[in-house]
Structure formats: structure tokens, C-alpha cells
Legacy VTK file of the C-alpha trace (Angstrom):
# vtk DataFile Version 3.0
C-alpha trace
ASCII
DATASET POLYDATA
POINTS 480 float
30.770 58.810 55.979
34.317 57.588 56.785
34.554 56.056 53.085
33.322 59.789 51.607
35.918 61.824 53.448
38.579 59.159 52.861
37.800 59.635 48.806
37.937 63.194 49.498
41.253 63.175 51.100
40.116 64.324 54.387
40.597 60.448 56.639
38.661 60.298 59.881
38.262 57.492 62.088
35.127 56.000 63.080
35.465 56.771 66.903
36.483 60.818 65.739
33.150 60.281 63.177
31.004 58.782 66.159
32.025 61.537 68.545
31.516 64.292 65.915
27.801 63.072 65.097
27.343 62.453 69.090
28.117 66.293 70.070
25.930 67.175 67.353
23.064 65.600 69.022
22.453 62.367 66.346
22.027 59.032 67.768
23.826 56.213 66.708
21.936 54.550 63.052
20.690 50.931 63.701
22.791 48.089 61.875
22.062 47.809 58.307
21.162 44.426 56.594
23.362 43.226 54.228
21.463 43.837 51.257
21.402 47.885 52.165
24.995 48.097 52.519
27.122 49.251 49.492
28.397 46.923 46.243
32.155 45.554 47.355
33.899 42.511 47.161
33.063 40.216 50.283
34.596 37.140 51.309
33.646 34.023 50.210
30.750 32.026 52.131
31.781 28.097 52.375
29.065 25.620 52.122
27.120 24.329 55.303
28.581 21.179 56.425
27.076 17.644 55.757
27.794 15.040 56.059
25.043 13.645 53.289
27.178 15.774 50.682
30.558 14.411 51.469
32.041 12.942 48.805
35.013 10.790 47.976
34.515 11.170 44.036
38.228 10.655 42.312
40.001 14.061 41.923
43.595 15.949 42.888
43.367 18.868 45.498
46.168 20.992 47.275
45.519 21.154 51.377
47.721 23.063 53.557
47.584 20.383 56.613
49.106 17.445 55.054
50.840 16.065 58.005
47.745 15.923 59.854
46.994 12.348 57.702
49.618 11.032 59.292
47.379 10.840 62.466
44.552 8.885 60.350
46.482 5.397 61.414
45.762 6.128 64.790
42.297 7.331 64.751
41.481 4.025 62.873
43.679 1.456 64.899
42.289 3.178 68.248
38.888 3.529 67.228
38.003 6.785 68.132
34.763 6.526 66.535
33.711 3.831 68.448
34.551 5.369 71.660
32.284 8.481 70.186
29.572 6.596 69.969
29.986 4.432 73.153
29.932 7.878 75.387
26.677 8.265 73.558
27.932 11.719 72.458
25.425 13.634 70.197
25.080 14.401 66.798
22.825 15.130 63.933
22.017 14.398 60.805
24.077 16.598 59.056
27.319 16.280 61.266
27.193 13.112 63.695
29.137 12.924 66.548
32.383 11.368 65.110
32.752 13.829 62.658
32.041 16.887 64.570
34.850 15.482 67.051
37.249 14.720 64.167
36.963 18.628 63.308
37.415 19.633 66.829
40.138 18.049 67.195
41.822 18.952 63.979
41.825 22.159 65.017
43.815 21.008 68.231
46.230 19.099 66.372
46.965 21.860 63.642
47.611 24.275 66.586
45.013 26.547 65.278
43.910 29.029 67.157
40.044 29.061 67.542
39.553 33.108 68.319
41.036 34.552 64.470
41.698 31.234 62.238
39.007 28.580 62.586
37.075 30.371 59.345
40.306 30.284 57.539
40.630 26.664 57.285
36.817 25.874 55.681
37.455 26.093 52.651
40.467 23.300 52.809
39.474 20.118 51.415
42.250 18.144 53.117
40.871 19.197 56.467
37.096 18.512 55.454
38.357 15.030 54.028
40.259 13.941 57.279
37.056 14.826 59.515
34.744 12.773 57.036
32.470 15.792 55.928
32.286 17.898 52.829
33.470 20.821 54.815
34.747 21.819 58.406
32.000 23.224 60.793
31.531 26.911 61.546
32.427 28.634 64.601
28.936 28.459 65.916
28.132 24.569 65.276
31.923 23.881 67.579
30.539 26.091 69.934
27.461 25.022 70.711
28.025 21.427 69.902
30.676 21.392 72.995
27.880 22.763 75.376
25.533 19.234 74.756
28.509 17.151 76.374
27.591 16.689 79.755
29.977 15.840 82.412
28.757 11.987 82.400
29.409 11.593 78.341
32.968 13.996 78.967
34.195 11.191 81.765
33.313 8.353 79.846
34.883 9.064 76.699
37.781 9.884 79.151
37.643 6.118 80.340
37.495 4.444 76.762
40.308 6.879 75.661
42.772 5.738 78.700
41.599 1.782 78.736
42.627 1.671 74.838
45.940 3.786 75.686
46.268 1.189 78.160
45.829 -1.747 75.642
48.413 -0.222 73.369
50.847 0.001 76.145
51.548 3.928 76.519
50.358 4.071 80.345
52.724 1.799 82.719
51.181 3.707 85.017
54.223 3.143 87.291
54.212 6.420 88.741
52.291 9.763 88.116
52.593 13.489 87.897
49.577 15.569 89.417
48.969 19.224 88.658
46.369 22.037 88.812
46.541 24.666 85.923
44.062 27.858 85.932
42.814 29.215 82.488
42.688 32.809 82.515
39.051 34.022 82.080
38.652 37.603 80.262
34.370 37.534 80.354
31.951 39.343 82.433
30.805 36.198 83.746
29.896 37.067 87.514
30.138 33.332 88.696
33.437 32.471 87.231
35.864 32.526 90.630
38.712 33.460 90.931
42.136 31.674 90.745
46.048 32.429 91.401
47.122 32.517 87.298
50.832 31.347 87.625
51.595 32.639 84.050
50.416 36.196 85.533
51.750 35.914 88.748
48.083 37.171 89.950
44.415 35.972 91.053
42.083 36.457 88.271
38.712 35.050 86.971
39.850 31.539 85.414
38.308 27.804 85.365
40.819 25.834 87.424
41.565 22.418 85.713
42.978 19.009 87.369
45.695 17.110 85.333
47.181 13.574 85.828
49.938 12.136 83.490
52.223 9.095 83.284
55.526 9.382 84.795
57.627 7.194 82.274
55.729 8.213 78.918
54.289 11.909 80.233
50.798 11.044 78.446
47.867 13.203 80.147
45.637 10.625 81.540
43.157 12.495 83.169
41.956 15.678 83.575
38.737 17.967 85.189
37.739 21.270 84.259
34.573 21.272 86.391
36.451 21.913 90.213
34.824 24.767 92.349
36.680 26.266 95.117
36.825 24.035 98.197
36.975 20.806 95.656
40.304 21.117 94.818
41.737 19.719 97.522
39.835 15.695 97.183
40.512 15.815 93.188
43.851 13.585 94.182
41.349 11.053 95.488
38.974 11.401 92.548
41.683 10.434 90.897
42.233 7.183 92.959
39.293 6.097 91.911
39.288 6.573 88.213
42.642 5.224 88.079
41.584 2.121 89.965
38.148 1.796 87.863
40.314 1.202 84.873
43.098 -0.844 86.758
41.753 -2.928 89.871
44.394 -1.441 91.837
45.491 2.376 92.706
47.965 4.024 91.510
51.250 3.145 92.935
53.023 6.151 92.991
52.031 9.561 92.989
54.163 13.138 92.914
52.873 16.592 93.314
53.563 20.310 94.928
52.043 21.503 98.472
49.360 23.125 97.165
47.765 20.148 95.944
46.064 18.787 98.411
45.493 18.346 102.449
47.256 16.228 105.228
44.417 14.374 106.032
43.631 13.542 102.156
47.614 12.702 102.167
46.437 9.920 105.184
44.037 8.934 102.854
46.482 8.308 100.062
48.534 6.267 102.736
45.561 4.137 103.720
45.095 2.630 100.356
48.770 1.925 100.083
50.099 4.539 97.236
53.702 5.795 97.785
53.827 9.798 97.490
56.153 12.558 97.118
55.066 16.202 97.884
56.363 19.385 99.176
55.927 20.748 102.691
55.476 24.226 102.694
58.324 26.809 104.102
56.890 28.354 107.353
58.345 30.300 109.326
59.341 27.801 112.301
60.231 25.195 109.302
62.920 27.678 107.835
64.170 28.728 111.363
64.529 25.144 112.313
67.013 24.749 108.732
68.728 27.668 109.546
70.191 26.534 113.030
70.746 22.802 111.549
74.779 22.491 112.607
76.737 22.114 109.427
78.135 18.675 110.365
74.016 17.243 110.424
73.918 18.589 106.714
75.052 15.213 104.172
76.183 15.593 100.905
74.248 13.139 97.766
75.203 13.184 94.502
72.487 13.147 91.602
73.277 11.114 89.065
71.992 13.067 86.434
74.062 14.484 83.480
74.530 17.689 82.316
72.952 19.358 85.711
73.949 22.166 87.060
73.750 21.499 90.602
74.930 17.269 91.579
75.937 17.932 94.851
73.431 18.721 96.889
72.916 18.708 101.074
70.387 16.754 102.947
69.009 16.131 106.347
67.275 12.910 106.248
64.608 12.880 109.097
61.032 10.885 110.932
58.453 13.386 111.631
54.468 13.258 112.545
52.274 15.561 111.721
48.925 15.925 114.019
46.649 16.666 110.809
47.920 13.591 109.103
47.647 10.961 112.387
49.965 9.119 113.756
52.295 7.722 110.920
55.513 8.848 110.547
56.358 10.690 107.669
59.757 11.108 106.146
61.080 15.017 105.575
63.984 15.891 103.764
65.825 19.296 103.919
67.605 19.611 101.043
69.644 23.192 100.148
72.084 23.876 97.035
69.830 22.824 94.539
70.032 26.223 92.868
67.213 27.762 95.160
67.489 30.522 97.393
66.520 28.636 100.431
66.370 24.951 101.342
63.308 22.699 99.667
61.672 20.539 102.217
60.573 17.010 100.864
57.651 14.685 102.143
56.970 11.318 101.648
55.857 7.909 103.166
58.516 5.949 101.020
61.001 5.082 103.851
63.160 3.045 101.695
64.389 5.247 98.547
67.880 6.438 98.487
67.238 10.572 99.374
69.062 11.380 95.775
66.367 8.860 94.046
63.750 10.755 95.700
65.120 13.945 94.944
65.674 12.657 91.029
62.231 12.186 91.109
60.574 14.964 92.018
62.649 16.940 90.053
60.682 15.027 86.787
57.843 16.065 88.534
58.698 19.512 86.288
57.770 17.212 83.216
53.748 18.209 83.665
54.721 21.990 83.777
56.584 21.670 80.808
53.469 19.327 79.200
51.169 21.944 80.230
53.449 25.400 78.853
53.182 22.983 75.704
49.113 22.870 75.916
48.949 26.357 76.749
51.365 27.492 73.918
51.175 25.124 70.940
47.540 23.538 71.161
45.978 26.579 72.975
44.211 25.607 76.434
43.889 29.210 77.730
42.400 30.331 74.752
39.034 31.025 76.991
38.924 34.726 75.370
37.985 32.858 71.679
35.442 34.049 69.594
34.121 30.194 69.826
32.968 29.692 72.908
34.203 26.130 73.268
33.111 24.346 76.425
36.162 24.724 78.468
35.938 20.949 79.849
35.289 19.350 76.359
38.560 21.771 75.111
40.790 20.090 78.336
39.406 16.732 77.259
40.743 17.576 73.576
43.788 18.453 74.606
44.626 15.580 76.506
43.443 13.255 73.399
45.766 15.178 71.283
48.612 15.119 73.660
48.076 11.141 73.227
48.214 11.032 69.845
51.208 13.182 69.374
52.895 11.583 71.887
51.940 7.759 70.113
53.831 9.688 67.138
57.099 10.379 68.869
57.180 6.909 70.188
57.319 6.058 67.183
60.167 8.189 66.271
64.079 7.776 67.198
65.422 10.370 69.085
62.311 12.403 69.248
60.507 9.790 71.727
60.700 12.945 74.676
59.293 15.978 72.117
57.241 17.813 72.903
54.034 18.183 70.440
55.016 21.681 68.841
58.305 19.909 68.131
56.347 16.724 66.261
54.508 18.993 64.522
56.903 21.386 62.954
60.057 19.370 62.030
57.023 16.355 60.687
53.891 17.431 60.328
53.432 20.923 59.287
53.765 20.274 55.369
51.323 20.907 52.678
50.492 17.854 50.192
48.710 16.488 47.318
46.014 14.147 47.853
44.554 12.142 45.156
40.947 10.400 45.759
41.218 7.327 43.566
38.352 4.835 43.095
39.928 2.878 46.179
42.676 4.750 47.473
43.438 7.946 49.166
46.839 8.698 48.037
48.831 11.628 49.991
51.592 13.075 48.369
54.095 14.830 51.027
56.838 17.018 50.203
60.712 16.686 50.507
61.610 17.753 54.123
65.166 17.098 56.203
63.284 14.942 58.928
61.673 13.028 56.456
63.714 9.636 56.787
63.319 9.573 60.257
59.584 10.004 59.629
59.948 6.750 56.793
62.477 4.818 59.121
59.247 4.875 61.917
57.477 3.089 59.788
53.973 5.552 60.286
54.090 5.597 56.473
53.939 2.404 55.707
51.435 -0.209 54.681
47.476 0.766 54.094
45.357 1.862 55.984
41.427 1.405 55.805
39.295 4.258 56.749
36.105 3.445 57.544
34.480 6.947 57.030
35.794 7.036 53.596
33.531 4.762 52.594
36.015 1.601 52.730
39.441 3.652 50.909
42.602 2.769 51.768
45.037 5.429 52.936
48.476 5.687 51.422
51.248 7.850 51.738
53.843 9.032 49.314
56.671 10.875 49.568
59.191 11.773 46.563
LINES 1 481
480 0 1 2 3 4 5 6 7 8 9 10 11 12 13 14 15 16 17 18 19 20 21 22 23 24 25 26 27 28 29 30 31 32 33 34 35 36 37 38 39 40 41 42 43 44 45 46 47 48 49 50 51 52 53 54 55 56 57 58 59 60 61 62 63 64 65 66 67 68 69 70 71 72 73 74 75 76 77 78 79 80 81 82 83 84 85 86 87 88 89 90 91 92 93 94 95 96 97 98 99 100 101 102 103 104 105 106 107 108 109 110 111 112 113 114 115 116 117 118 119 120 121 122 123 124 125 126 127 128 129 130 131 132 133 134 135 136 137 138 139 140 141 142 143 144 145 146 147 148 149 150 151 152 153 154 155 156 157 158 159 160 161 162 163 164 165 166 167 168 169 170 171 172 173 174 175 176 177 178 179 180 181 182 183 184 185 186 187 188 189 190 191 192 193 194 195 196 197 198 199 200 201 202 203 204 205 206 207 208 209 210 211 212 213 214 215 216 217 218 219 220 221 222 223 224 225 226 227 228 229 230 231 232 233 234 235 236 237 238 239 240 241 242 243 244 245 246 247 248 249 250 251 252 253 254 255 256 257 258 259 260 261 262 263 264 265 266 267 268 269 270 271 272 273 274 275 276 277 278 279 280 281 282 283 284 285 286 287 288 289 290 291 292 293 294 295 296 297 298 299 300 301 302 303 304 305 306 307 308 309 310 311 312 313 314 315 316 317 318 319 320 321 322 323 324 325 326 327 328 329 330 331 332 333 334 335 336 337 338 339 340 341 342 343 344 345 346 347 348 349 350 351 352 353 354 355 356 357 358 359 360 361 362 363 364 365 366 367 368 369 370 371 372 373 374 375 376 377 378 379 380 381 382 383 384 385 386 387 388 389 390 391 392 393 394 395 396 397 398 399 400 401 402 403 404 405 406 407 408 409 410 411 412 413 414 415 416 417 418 419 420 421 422 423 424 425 426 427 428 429 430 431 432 433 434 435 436 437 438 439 440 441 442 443 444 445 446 447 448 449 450 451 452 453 454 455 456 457 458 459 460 461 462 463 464 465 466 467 468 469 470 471 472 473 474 475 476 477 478 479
């Protein structure tokens, strides 16, 4: 109907159609089939992915993700597929479990965005090459495949993913940044509870999700997307444990906000003999006791920290107990002009740091926030409203394997060792290329770009690389 009126020069939208035909008294037509709908050009249907057709036959072929073989190294020296297989995650004949997680996380490292563009990239062989099959899974395989990984297989390809960052030396784990983030939920779901969503200043439906990550190199070292309301609160001490699963020892040092966790779990974290630094929140009483502080108790620090705004700021340095947290004192700093509109109060059980190291400190606390503004913006971790209905724990546990990788890159790269991924990616990575399938090589041809010396001068490029899921080829790079 629409398409008759249109010809006839008379347009109507379907609602004004559907209305029309509804006052009239006819019901709404039941879906036609394919095959009864008219003759019209249709988009192409890709081939079903298997791995039993892949092929690495010589031949030339244009993709539009050629930075993404610069990652290849790394999957290979870091053996992601063995880790795969020793979290017994499952797979079938037709895509096994490495290669379906190769293509889910291509997606993550591309920044593509899983609810509009996942069905664009199928028919790119570059993409189907670097996941090992002849072409990248459908929506509905990524979606269901992510709802077989149960929370046992999740955690321990978590632990073989930090015990090799470990071994490569990208986790001092000197000192660590804790955080909650909550992924906005837009479903009908009924049992999905309810969060406060920072990024909407609001309390909404969303799946609240526990990060860790290193202090010195900001790699996300752990994470949980399977909390329930009244859990948050111990998730610092299931994180104790992991940590000292992989280590021997707990984690040293420790830095989060108020709402983290409890007093008594913060006498927990005292008892096994980890240093933290928190926030107390701003009662009341708390800012009324501030507030009639005489000036003359108020000492001036100086941050040593260039290019802030605000150096100078005031402290009270004080011993307090608190009843919920026993009998240990606890040290509290008030500190005011720090570019707030009232005074920040400080806790910790480190009695020994200078107040302005402390105060340095948690101020790099602010490097998970920006991490996570990263995840949410450039590789997509509240994109819960997707047409794929990706597990939302096996999508956290992406992210933080592609934060890894991106952040081995930038290591790797002068004057770009603090990027942030989205940075990586578009002055590097996001470049089409030529690759040319050889008899024993894979040869990728990348295009002129302004960064690319500092990409050569790394050294990612250079040397061969053996990829095992290309039946034995070597991986080489080229660039004109």
C-alpha cells in the first residue's frame, strides 16, 4: 500500500496507513514469507561460518581493519588460545572456542558497535582471516555463544589472562584502583535491579559491575558482572582473594571512594595487612566539625604535581576510631582548596605517608574513571540495549582483555605509554591494508600514516610471526 500511493504521488506513512486500515475495522495482515514479498534488490547473505571452509589459499584482498593485525603478535606470544581451551570454554565443530573468541573480541578491539554494525563487517576477509574462520559469526551465534560461559569458565579464563600479564611484567601490582560501574539496562526484564547510573545522574535498571586495575600501568585486572544488591559491599574482599590466588600474598595497596565498601570489611582489609586509602563520607556533624576548625589548625602542603591547578592545598592531619571498624586508629585528613566546594575528608591506615603523597595518590585514583569513560565510549560496555544480546559478564571480561592488549601496545610506544585505547587505535590502528596470503607468509601491506615511525621505531612490526591457526604462516608486515 505505502509503495502504491508513493508511485502515485500521494506518500503516506506506515503508522498514518496502519491507523487508516485500523478505523476501518481491518486487522493487521500476518508477516509474509520471503518468497511472497515483491521482486527488489536485497542485501547480500554472507556464508555461514566454518571453520572446515577456512582457507589460507594464496590471493590479494582489501580489508578495512588492517591495524587490527598488529594485535596478532600478542595473541600468539600470550597464547590466548591456550588459555581458551584451558577454561574449557565451548565450541563446535564449525566455530571452536578460540575462534568464536577471536571474533568477539575483534569486534571489541575495532570499537564496533554490536547493536547496528556487527553485519557490516561479514563480508571482510581481513576480519574473518584474523579470527581463523572463513567468515565472522552472525549476530545470533555471538549471542548465544556468550550465554554457555558459565561463571566458573568466565573466572578462570580471568586467572590465566592475569597470571600471563603477570609473566610479561604489565601488573607490579604495587598498588590498585577499585571501582563499581552500572550498565544502563533499557529491557523489560522484571529481575534486573536497579542501580544509581552516574552517567545519568539517576537509579535505573542496570547490571552493576566490579573493576580492579593496576595503579602504575592502569591494566583492568579483574572484574564481576554477576553482583546482586547487598554483595557489593564484600567484592573488595573477593578481590583479596583472587589477587592472592595468583600472588601468595594480598594486595599491598588498595584505593577507592566511600561507597565502596563497609567499615567492618575496611577492618578486614587491615587484618590481612593491605594499606588503604578511601573517602569518609560528608555528614552533617563531619562538615560542622570542619567548619569551626580555627584557621591556625588548618596546614598548608604543596603537591608536587605540574601543571595543576590547585598545589596549595590545607590539611588537618588527625587519629580517629571509628566503633564500626574496632578499635584501631584510623588516620583522617581534612583537606579544603582542592577546587571543591567543601573540604574532602581522607581515610587511611597508612600512618607514615607524607599527607601531600597521600593526597597525590588518591587523586590517580581518577585514572579508573577515566579507563572506564574509555570502555564505555570507545569499546562499548553499556551497550546492554544491542540487538546481540551479549552476555553482559562475558562482554566485561572482553573488555578488560582488550584493555590489556591495547595497553601492551602503548607500552610499546614512546610517548603514548599513558593513551588511552581510542587514542591507540585512531592515530595507529584504524588503517585499511592489503594482505597477501602467500604459500608461507601472510604479508600485510599498511598505508602511509604521520604516526607511522613511531609505530616502526616500537618495533611491533618487526620480525615474523608464526600463527598457529593459519596453518603454520608467518605474519609480516609492510609498510611503504
Amino acid at each position: 500500500i505505502h509503495d502504491a500511493l508513493t508511485q502515485q504521488g500521494h506518500p503516506l506513512s506506515l503508522t498514518a496507513i496502519h491507523e487508516v486500515l485500523r478505523a476501518e475495522g481491518f486487522a493487521r495482515l500476518p508477516r509474509r514469507r520471503d518468497e511472497e514479498r515483491p521482486q527488489r534488490p536485497r542485501p547480500e547473505r554472507a556464508a555461514v561460518a566454518d571453520v572446515r571452509q577456512f582457507s589460507v589459499a594464496p590471493r590479494r584482498f582489501a580489508t578495512a581493519m588492517g591495524g587490527l593485525f598488529v594485535f596478532v603478535p600478542w595473541l600468539v606470544r600470550l597464547a590466548l588460545a591456550d588459555l581458551v581451551t584451558a577454561a574449557g570454554l565451548p565450541g563446535t565443530r564449525m566455530i571452536p572456542a578460540a575462534q568464536a573468541v577471536r571474533a568477539a573480541l575483534a569486534l571489541k578491539l575495532t570499537s564496533t558497535e554490536r547493536r547496528s554494525h556487527v553485519m557490516d563487517l561479514v563480508f571482510d576477509e581481513g576480519l574473518a582471516l584474523w579470527a581463523g574462520l572463513n567468515v565472522l559469526p552472525k549476530t545470533t551465534f555471538l549471542s548465544q555463544y556468550s550465554s554457555r560461559l558459565g561463571p566458573r569458565r568466565r573466572a578462570t579464563l580471568l586467572d590465566g589472562w592475569v597470571k600471563t600479564l603477570r609473566g610479561h611484567h604489565v601488573l607490579p601490582g604495587q598498588s590498585f584502583n577499585l571501582d563499581f560501574h552500572s550498565i544502563p539496562f533499557f529491557g523489560a526484564d522484571e529481575f534486573v535491579e536497579k542501580h544509581y547510573v552516574s552517567r545519568r545522574r539517576r537509579r535505573q535498571k542496570s547490571v552493576l559491575a566490579f573493576l580492579a586495575q593496576d595503579g602504575d600501568t592502569r591494566v583492568l585486572c579483574y572484574c564481576n558482572a554477576d553482583l546482586r544488591k547487598g554483595e557489593e559491599a564484600d567484592e573488595v574482599l573477593a578481590f583479596v582473594r583472587f589477587w592472592t590466588r595468583q600472588t601468595g600474598q594480598p594486595p599491598p595497596h588498595l584505593v577507592f571512594d566511600s561507597q565502596l565498601t563497609t567499615y567492618r570489611n575496611l577492618a578486614a582489609v587491615n587484618a590481612r595487612g593491605i594499606t588503604f586509602i578511601t573517602l569518609r563520607r560528608r555528614t552533617p556533624a563531619l562538615l560542622r566539625e570542619m567548619a569551626l576548625q580555627p584557621r591556625g589548625a588548618w596546614r598548608t602542603v604543596h603537591l608536587d604535581v605540574p601543571h595543576r591547578l590547585y598545589q596549595t592545598p590545607k590539611v588537618i592531619d588527625q587519629r580517629v576510631r571509628l566503633r564500626p571498624y574496632g578499635s584501631e586508629p584510623l588516620r583522617q585528613l581534612f583537606i579544603k582548596d582542592l577546587g571543591h566546594e567543601q573540604p574532602t575528608v581522607l581515610l587511611t591506615n597508612d600512618l607514615r605517608a607524607t599527607p601531600s603523597a597521600l593526597i597525590i595518590r588518591y587523586a590517580q585514583r581518577m585514572l579508573i574513571e577515566n579507563g572506564l569513560a574509555d570502555a564505555v565510549n570507545f569499546l562499548h560496555l553499556d551497550a546492554l540495549s544491542s540487538a546481540v544480546a551479549l552476555n553482559v559478564s562475558f562482554d566485561v571480561l572482553l573488555t578488560t582483555i582488550a584493555t590489556g592488549l591495547y595497553r601492551l601496545l602503548a607500552l610499546k610506544l614512546r610517548g603514548f605509554e599513558r593513551a588511552q585505547p581510542r587514542q591507540i587505535w585512531r592515530r595507529f590502528l584504524k588503517s585499511p591494508a592489503h594482505v597477501r596470503v602467500t604459500a608461507t607468509e601472510v604479508v600485510v601491506e599498511l598505508p602511509r600514516r604521520a604516526h607511522n615511525p613511531l609505530l616502526i621505531a616500537s618495533g611491533l612490526l618487526d620480525g615474523r610471526t608464526v600463527v598457529p591457526w593459519w596453518n603454520g604462516r608467518q605474519l609480516r608486515f609492510e609498510i611503504p
